[in-house]
N, C-alpha and C positions, 0 to 999 in steps of 0.2 A: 366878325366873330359870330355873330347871328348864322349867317348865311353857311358857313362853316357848319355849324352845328346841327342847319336843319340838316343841312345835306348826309352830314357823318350817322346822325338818327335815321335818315329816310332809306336810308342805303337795304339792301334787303340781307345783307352780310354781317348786321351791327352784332346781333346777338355772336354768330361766329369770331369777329374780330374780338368780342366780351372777354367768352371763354376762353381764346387764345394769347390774353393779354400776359407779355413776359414778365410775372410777378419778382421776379427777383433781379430785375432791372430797377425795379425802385431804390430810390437813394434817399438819404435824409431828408433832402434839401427839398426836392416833389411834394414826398408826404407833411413837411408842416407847411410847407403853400398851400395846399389842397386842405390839410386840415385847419387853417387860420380860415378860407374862403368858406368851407361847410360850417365853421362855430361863427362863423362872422352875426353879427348883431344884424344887418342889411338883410340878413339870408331869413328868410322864413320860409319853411318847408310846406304848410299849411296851404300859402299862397300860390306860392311855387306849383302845386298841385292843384291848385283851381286853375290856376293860368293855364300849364302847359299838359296838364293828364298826370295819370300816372306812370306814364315812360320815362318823364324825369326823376320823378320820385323814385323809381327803382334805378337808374341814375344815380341818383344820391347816396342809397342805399349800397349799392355796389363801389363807392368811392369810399363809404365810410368804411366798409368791410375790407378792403386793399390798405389804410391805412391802417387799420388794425392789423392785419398779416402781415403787414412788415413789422411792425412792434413785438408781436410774440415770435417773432422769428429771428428779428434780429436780439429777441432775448435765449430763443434755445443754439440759436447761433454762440453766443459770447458762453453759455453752458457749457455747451460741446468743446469750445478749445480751454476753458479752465479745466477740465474733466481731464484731460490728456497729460 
């Protein structure tokens, strides 16, 4: 997993594949994984950033923001078809 990771960070594409991530492929089931491992008690951001820079830190940052887009989305989503 390590080795994966550095590799997917070191890549000179990372930021490209970022921006081109298909947001609305996310599904429930992703977002409270992702957001149970980001609220996890184990997880400390502080340290996180001293260990590994701030490339994971804007990492994290970018994961918590995806999980919020799917929540206001899948609420103007449920809007839009009571509205009809």
């Amino acid at each position: 997993m390590v080795l994966f990771s550095v590799q997917f960070m070191s890549g000179g594409s990372l930021l490209s594949r970022l921006w081109s991530f298909p947001m609305d492929s996310l599904n429930e089931e992703t977002v409270e994984f992702v957001q149970a491992l980001l609220e996890s008690d184990d997880f400390e951001v502080e340290l996180v950033k001293q260990t590994c820079g701030t490339l994971v830190t804007g990492l994290y940052s970018w994961a918590r923001a995806l999980c919020s887009y799917y929540s206001v989305n899948k609420n103007v989503i449920g809007t839009k078809v009571h509205l009809r």
